[in-house]
TIMI-942812 format. One record per residue (C-alpha): residue in three letters; x, y, z. Coordinates in pm, whole numbers, always signed. Layout:
BEGIN
<atom aa="ALA" u="X" v="Y" w="Z"/>
...
This chain:
BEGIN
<atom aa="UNK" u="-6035" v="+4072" w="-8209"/>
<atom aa="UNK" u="-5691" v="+4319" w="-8239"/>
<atom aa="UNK" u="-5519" v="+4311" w="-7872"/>
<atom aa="UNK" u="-5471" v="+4614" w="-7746"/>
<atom aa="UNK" u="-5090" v="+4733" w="-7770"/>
<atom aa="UNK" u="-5053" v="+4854" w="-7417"/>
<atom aa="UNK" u="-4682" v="+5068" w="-7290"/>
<atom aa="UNK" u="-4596" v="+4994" w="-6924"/>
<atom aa="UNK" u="-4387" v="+5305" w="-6807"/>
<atom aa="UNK" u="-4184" v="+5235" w="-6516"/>
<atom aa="UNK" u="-3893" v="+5294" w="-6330"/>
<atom aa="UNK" u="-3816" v="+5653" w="-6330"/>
<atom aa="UNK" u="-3597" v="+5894" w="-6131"/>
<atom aa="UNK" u="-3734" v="+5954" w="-5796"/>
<atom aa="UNK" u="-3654" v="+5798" w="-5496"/>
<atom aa="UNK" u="-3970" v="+5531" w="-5565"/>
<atom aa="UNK" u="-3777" v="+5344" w="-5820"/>
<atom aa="UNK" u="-3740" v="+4983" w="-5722"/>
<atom aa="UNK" u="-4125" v="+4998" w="-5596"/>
<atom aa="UNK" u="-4253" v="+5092" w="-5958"/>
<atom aa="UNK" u="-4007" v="+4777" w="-6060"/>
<atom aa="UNK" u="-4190" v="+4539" w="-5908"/>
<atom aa="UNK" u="-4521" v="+4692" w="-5985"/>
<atom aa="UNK" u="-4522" v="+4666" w="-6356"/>
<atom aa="UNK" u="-4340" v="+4318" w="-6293"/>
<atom aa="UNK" u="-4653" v="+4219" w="-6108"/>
<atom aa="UNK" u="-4931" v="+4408" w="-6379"/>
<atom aa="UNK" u="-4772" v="+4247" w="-6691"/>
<atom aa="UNK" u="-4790" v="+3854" w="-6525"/>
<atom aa="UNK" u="-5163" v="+3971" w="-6491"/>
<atom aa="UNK" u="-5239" v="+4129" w="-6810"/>
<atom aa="UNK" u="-5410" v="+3821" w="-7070"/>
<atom aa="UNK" u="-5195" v="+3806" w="-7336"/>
<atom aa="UNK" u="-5507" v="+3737" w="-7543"/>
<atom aa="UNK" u="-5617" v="+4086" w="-7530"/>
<atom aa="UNK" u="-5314" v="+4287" w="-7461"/>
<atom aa="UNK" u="-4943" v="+4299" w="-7671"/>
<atom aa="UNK" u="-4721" v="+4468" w="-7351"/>
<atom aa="UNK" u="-4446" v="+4773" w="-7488"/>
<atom aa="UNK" u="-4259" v="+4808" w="-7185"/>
<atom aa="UNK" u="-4082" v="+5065" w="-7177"/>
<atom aa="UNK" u="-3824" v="+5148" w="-6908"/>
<atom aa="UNK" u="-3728" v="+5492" w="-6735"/>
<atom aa="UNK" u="-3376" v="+5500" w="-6596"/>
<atom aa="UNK" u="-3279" v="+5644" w="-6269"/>
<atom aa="UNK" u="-3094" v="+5884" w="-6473"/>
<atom aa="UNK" u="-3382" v="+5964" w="-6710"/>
<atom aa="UNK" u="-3338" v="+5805" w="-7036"/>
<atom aa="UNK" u="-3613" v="+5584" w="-7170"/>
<atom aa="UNK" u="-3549" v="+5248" w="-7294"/>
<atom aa="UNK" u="-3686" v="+4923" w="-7525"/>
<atom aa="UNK" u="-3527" v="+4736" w="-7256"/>
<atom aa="UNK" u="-3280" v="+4464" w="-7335"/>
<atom aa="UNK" u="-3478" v="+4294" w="-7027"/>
<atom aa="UNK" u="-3808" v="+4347" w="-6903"/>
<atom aa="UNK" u="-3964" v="+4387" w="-6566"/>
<atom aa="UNK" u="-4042" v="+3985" w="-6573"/>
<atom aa="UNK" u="-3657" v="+3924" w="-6606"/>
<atom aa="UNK" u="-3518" v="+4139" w="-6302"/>
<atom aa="UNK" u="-3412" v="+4024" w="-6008"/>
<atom aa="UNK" u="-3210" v="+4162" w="-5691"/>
<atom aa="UNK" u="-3036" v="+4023" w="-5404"/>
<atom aa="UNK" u="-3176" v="+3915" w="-5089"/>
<atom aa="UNK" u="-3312" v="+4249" w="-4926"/>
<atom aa="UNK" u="-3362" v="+4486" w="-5190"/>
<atom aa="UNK" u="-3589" v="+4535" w="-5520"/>
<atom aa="UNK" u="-3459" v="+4504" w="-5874"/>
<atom aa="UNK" u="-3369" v="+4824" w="-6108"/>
<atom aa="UNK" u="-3428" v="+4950" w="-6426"/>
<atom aa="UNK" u="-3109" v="+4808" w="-6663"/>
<atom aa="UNK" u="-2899" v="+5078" w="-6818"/>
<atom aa="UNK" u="-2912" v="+4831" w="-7130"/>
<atom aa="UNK" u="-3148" v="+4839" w="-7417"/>
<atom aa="UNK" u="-3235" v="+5116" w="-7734"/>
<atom aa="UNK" u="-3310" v="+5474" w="-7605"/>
<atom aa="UNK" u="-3606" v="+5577" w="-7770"/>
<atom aa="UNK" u="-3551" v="+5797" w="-8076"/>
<atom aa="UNK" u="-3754" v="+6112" w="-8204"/>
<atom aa="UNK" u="-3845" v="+5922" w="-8574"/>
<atom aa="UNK" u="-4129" v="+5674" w="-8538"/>
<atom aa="UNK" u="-3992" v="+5422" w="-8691"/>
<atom aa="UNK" u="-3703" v="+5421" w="-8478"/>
<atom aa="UNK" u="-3943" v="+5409" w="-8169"/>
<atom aa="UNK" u="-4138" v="+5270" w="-7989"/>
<atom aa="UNK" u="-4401" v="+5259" w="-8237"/>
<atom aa="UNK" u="-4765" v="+5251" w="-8227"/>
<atom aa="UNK" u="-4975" v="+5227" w="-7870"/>
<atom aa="UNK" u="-5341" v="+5217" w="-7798"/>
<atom aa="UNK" u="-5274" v="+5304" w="-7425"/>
<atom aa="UNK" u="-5009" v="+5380" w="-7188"/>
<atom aa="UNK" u="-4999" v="+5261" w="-6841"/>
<atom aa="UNK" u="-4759" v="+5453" w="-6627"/>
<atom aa="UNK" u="-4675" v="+5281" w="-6304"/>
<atom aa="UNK" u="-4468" v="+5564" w="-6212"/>
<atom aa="UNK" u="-4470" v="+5645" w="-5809"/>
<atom aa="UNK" u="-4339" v="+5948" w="-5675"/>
<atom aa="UNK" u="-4248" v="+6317" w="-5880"/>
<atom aa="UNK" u="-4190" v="+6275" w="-6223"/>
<atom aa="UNK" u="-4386" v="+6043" w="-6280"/>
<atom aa="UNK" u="-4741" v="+6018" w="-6046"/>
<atom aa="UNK" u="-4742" v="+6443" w="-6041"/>
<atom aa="UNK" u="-4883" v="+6516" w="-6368"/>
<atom aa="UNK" u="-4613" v="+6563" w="-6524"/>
<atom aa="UNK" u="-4602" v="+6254" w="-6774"/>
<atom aa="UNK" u="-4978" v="+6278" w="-6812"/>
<atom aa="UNK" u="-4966" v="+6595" w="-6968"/>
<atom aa="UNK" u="-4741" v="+6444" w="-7197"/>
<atom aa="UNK" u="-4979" v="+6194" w="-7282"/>
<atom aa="UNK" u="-5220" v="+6447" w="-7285"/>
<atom aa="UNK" u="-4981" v="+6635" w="-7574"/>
<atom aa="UNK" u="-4970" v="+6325" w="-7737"/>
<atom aa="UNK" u="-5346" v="+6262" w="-7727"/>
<atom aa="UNK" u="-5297" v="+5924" w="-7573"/>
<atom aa="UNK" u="-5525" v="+5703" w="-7340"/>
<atom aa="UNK" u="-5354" v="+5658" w="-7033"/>
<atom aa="UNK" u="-5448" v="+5489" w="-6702"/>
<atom aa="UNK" u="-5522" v="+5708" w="-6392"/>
<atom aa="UNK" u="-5534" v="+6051" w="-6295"/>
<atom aa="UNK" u="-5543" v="+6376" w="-6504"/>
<atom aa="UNK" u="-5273" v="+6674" w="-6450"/>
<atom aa="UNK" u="-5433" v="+6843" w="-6219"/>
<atom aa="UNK" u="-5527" v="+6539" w="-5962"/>
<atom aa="UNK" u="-5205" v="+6395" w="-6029"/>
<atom aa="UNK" u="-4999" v="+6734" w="-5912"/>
<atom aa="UNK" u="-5277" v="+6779" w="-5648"/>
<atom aa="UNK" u="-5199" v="+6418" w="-5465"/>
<atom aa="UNK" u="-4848" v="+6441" w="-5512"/>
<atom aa="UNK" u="-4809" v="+6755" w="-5341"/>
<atom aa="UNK" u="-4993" v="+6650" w="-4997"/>
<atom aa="UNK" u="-4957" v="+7024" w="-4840"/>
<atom aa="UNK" u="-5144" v="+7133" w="-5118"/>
<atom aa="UNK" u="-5417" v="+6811" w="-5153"/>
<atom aa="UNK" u="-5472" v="+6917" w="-4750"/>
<atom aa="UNK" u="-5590" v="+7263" w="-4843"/>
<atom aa="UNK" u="-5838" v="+7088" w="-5137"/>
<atom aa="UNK" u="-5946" v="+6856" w="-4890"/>
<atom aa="UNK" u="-5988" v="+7063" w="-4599"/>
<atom aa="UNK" u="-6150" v="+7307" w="-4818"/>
<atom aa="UNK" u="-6407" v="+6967" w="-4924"/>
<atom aa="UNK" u="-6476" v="+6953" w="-4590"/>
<atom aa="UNK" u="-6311" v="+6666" w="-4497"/>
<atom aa="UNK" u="-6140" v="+6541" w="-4206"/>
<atom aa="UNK" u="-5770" v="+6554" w="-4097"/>
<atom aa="UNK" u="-5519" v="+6576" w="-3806"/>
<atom aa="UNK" u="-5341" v="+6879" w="-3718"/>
<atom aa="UNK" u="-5008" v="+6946" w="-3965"/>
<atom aa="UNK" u="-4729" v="+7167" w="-4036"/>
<atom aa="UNK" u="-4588" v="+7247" w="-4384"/>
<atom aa="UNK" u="-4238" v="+7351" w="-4355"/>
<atom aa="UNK" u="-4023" v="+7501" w="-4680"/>
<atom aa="UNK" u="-3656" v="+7391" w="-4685"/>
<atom aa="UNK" u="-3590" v="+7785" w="-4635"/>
<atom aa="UNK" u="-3773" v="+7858" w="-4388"/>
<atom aa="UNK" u="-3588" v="+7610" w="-4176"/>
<atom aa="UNK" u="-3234" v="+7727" w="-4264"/>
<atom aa="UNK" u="-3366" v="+8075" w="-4236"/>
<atom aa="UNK" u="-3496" v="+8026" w="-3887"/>
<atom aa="UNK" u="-3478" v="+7663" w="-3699"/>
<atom aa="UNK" u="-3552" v="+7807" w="-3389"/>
<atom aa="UNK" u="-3861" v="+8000" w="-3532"/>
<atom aa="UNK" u="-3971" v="+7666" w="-3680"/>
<atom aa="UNK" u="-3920" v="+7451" w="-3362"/>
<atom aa="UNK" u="-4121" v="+7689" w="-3126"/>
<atom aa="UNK" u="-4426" v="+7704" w="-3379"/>
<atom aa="UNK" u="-4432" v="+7304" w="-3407"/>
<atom aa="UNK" u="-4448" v="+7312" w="-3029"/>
<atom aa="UNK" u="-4686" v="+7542" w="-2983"/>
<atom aa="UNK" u="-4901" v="+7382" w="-3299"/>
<atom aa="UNK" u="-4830" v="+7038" w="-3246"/>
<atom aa="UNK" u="-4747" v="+6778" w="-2936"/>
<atom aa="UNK" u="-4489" v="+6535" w="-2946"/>
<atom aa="UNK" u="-4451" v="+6288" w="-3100"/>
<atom aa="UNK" u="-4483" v="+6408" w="-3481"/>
<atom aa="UNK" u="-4410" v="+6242" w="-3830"/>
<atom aa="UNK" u="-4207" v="+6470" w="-4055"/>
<atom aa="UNK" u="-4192" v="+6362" w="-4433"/>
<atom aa="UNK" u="-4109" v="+6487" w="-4795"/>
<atom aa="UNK" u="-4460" v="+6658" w="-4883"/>
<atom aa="UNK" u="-4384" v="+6544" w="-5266"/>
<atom aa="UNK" u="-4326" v="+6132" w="-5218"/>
<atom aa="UNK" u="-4505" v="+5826" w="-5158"/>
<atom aa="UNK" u="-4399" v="+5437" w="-5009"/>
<atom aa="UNK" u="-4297" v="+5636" w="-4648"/>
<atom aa="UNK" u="-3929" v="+5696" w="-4767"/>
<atom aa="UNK" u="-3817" v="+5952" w="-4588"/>
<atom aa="UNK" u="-4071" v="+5990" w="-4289"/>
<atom aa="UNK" u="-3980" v="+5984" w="-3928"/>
<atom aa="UNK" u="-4144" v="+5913" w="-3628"/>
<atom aa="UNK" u="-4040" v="+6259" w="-3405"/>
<atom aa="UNK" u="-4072" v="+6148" w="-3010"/>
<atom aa="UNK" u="-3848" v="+6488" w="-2838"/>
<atom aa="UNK" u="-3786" v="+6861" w="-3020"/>
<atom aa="UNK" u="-3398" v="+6711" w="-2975"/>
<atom aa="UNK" u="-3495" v="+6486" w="-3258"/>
<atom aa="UNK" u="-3638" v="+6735" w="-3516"/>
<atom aa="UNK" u="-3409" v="+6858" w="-3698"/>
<atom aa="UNK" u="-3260" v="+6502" w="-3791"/>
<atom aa="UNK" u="-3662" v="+6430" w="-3910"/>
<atom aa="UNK" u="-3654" v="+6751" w="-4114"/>
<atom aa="UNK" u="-3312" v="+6655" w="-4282"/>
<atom aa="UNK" u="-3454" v="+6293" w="-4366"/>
<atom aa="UNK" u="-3750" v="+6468" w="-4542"/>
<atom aa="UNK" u="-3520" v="+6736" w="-4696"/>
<atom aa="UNK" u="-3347" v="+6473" w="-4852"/>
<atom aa="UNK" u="-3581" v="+6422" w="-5098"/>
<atom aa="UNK" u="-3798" v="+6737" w="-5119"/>
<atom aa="UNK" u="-3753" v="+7130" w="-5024"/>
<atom aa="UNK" u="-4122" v="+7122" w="-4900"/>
<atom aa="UNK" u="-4190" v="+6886" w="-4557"/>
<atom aa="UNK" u="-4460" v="+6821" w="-4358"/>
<atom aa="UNK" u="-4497" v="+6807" w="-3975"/>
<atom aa="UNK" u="-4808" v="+6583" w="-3864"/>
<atom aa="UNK" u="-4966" v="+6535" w="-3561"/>
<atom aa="UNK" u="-4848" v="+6185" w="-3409"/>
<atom aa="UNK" u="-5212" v="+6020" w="-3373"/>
<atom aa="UNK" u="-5257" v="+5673" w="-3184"/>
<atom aa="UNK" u="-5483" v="+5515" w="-3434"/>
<atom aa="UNK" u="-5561" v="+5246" w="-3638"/>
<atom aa="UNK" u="-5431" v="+5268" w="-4027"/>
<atom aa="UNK" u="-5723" v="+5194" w="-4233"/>
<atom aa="UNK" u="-5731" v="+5209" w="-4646"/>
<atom aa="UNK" u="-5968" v="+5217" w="-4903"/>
<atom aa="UNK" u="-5941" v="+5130" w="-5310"/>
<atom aa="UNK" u="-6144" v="+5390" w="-5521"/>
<atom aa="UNK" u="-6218" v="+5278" w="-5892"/>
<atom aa="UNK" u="-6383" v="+5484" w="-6155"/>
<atom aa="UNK" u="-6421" v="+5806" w="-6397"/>
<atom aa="UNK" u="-6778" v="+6004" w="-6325"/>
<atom aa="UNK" u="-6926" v="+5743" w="-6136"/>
<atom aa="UNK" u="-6648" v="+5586" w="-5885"/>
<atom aa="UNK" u="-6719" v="+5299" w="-5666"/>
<atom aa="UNK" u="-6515" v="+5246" w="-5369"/>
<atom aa="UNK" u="-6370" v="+4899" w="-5248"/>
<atom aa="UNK" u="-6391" v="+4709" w="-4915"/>
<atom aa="UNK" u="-6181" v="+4840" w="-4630"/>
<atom aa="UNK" u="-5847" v="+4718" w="-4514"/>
<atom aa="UNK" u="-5610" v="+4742" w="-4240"/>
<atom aa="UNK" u="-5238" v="+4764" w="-4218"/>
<atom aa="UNK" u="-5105" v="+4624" w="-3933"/>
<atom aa="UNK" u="-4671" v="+4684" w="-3928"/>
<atom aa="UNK" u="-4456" v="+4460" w="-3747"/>
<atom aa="UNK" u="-4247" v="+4777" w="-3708"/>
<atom aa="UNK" u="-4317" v="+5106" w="-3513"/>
<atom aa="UNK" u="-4483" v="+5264" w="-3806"/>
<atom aa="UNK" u="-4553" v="+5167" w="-4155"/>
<atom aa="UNK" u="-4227" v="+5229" w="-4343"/>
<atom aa="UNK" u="-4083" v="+5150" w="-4627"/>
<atom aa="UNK" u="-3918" v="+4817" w="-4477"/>
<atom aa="UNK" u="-4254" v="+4759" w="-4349"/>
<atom aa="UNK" u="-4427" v="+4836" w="-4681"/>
<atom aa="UNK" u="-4179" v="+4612" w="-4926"/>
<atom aa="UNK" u="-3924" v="+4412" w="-4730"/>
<atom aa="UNK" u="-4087" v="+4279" w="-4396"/>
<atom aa="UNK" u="-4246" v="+3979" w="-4443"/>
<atom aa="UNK" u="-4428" v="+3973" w="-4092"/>
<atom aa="UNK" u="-4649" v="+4255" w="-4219"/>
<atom aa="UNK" u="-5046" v="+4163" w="-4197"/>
<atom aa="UNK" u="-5314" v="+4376" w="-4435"/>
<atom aa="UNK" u="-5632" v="+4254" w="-4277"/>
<atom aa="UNK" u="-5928" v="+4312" w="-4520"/>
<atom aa="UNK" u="-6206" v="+4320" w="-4428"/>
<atom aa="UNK" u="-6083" v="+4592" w="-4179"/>
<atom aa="UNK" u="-6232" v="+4449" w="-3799"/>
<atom aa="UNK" u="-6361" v="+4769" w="-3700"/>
<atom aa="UNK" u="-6760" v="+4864" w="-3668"/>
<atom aa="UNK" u="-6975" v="+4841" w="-4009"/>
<atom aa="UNK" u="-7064" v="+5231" w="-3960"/>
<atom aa="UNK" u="-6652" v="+5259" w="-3941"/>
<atom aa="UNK" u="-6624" v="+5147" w="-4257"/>
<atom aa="UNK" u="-6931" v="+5266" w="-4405"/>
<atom aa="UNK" u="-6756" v="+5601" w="-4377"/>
<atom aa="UNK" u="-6407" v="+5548" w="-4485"/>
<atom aa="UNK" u="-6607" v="+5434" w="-4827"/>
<atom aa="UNK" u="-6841" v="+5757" w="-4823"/>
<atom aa="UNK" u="-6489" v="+5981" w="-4743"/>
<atom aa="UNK" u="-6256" v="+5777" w="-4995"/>
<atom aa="UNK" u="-6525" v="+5873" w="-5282"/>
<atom aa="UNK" u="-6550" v="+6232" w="-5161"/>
<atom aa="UNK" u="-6202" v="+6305" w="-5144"/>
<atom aa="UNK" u="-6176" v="+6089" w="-5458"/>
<atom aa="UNK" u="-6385" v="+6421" w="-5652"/>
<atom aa="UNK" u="-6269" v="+6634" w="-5450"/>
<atom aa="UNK" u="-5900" v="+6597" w="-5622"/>
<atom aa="UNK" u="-6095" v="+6569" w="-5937"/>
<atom aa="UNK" u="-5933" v="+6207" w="-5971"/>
<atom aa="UNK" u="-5982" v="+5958" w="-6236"/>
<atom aa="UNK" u="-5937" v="+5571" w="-6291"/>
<atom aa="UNK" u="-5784" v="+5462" w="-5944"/>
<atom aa="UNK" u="-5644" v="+5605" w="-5642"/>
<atom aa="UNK" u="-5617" v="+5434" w="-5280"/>
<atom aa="UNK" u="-5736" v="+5647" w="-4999"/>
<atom aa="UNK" u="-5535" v="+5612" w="-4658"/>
<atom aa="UNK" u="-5733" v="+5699" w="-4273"/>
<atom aa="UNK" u="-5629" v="+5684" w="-3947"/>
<atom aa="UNK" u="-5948" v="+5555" w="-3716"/>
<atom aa="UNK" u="-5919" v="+5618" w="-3356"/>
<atom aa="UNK" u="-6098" v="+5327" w="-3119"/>
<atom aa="UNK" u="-6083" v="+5609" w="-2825"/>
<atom aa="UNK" u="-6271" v="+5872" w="-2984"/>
<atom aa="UNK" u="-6447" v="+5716" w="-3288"/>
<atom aa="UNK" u="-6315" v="+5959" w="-3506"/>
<atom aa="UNK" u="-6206" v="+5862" w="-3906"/>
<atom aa="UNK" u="-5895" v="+6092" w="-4029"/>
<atom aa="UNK" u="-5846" v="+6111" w="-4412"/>
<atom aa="UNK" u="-5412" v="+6063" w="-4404"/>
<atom aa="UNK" u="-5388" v="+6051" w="-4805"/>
<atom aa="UNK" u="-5499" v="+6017" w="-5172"/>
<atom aa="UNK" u="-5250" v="+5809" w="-5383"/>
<atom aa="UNK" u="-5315" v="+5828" w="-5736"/>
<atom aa="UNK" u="-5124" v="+5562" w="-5856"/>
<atom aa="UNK" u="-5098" v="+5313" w="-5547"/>
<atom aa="UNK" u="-4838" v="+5035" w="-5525"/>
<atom aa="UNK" u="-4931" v="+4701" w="-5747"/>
<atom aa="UNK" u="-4667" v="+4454" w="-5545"/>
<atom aa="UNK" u="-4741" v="+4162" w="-5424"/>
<atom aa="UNK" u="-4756" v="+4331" w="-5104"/>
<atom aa="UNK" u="-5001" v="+4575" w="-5202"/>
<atom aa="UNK" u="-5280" v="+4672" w="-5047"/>
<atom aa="UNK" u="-5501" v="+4814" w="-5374"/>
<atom aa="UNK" u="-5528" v="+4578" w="-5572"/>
<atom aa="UNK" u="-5532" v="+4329" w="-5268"/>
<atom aa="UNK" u="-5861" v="+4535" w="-5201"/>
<atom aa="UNK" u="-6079" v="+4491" w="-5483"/>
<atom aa="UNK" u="-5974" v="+4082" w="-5521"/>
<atom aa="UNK" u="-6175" v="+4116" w="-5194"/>
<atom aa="UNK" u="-6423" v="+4311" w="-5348"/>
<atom aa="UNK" u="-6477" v="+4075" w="-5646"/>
<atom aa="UNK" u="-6275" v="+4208" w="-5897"/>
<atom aa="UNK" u="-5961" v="+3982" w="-5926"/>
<atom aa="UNK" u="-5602" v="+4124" w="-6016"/>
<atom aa="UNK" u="-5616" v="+4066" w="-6407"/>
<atom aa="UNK" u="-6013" v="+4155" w="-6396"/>
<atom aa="UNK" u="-5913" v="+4517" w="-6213"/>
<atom aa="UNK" u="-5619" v="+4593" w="-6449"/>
<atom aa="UNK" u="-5843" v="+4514" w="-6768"/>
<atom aa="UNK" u="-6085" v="+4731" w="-6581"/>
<atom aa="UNK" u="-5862" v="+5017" w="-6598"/>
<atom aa="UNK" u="-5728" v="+4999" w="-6943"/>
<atom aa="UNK" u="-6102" v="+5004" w="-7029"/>
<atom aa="UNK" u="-6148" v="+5336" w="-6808"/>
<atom aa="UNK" u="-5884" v="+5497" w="-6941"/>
<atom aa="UNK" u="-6013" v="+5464" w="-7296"/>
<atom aa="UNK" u="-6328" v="+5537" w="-7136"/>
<atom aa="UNK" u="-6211" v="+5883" w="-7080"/>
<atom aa="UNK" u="-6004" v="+5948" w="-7390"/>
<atom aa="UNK" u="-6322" v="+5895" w="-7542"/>
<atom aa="UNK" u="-6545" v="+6143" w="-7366"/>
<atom aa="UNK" u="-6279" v="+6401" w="-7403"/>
<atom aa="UNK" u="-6252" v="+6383" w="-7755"/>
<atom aa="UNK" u="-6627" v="+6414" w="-7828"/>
């Protein structure tokens, strides 16, 4: 039987690069070379896509950081033949804007290509959390108190802004870019004093941020897999070694513990399942996306955080980490989602 020429797209330009490095690292060592022939195909920091001289299996990086994409290899021309060539599906492990936002799939979509994951809409949806809270909220589903605060509306009036998070919200708060993933750029707000050095840290890498509700809980997560007819994974738990989960925490600390199953009550996370595949349709999503809850012990309650519509696939990550729990091992779930994403192609076409 033909293998299936398959494009990893990775790197990229926003702030996520390293972290889709070491995903597509990790997905090609899984992929059976059997049944797929790998393209990868690289997306510098500054934008230009590459037949890398090197791929993702041959980076490395010194002690304390993750590798990046190579300026080195042949930029991929307009003519075929001096391309990339034919490709059954594409795989874009791009986190973060310009790349998980929709804005590559509806180039695939141009191209009437198969890809893995979300559609436009879902992808832009996700990405943008202020606006995925208004879907969701508008689902029905639960979340904590927030704040979405334009870069403008901060210069224009900091004062304004302060006294409406205080009167909103109660210290502390997280403030983070609303249009990035793998915590970079949240902080963990304890006084007002510390604010605006929160809002600059978020401002750094989007106009839009976010002011949440600082909530004593328990993080919780939750792999959903699936086109029409999703199925959602067992439950895990983060637990950080450092005050929150960061990015340190996420990709660099080793002492971090993901404890799946999650040991919190069966009807706990009966429902993080039933909200992961409601919020799942809710953002119209497609193929994968992991689904991120704070539970609080005091109160019982289960708090939808976020969608993530193409989660992490590190070592260290929790998705795919979820469904080798759930039965479906790592080179099992990413066969599973080329299939899906033909799946759909298909049922689009006809």
């Amino acid at each position: 039987m033909a293998r299936t020429r398959l494009a990893i797209l990775y790197g990229g330009r926003s702030a996520e690069h390293q972290v889709s490095v070491v995903s597509a690292r990790s997905v090609m060592e899984a992929l059976d070379p059997d049944r797929f022939e790998v393209v990868p195909i690289a997306i510098t920091r500054d934008g230009a896509w590459l037949l890398p001289d090197r791929s993702p299996l041959e980076l490395t990086a010194s002690d304390g950081t993750l590798p990046e994409v190579e300026a080195a290899g042949r930029e991929l021309a307009v003519r075929p033949e001096e391309g990339v060539g034919g490709v059954d599906v594409v795989f874009p492990i791009l986190h973060g804007p310009l790349g998980e936002d929709g804005t590559v799939q509806g180039l695939f979509e141009l191209a009437d290509l198969p890809y893995v994951g979300s559609g436009v809409l879902a992808s832009a949806l996700a990405m943008d959390k202020a606006m995925a809270k208004v879907v969701l909220a508008q689902a029905g589903l639960p979340q904590g108190p927030y704040l979405v605060v334009p870069e403008r509306d901060w210069e224009a009036g900091p004062e304004r802004v302060a006294a409406e998070v205080a009167g909103r919200l109660t210290y502390p708060v997280f403030t983070k870019p609303a249009r990035l993933g793998s915590s970079i750029g949240i902080s963990k707000v304890k006084t007002p004093d510390e604010l605006a050095a929160g809002l600059g840290a978020a401002f750094a890498h989007d106009n839009k941020a976010l002011v949440e509700q600082g909530i004593a809980a328990r993080e919780l997560e939750c792999g959903v897999l699936g086109n029409d007819r999703p199925e959602a994974s067992v439950v895990g738990e983060v637990i950080p070694s450092h005050e929150f989960y960061d990015f340190e925490a996420k990709y660099l600390d080793d002492a971090l513990k993901l404890e799946i199953p999650a040991q919190v009550p069966e009807g706990v996370r009966a429902q993080v399942r039933e909200l992961s595949l409601r919020a799942f349709q809710a953002l119209d999503c497609e193929g994968f996306a992991r689904v991120d809850f704070f539970y609080e012990e005091a109160t019982g309650r289960v708090l939808l955080n976020e969608v993530n519509t193409i989660p992490g696939f590190t070592p260290k990550s929790m998705f795919p980490m979820l469904w080798a729990a759930s039965g479906l091992a790592y080179p099992d779930l990413v066969a599973r989602l080329v299939d899906l994403a033909v799946e759909r192609h298909a049922a689009r076409r006809r």
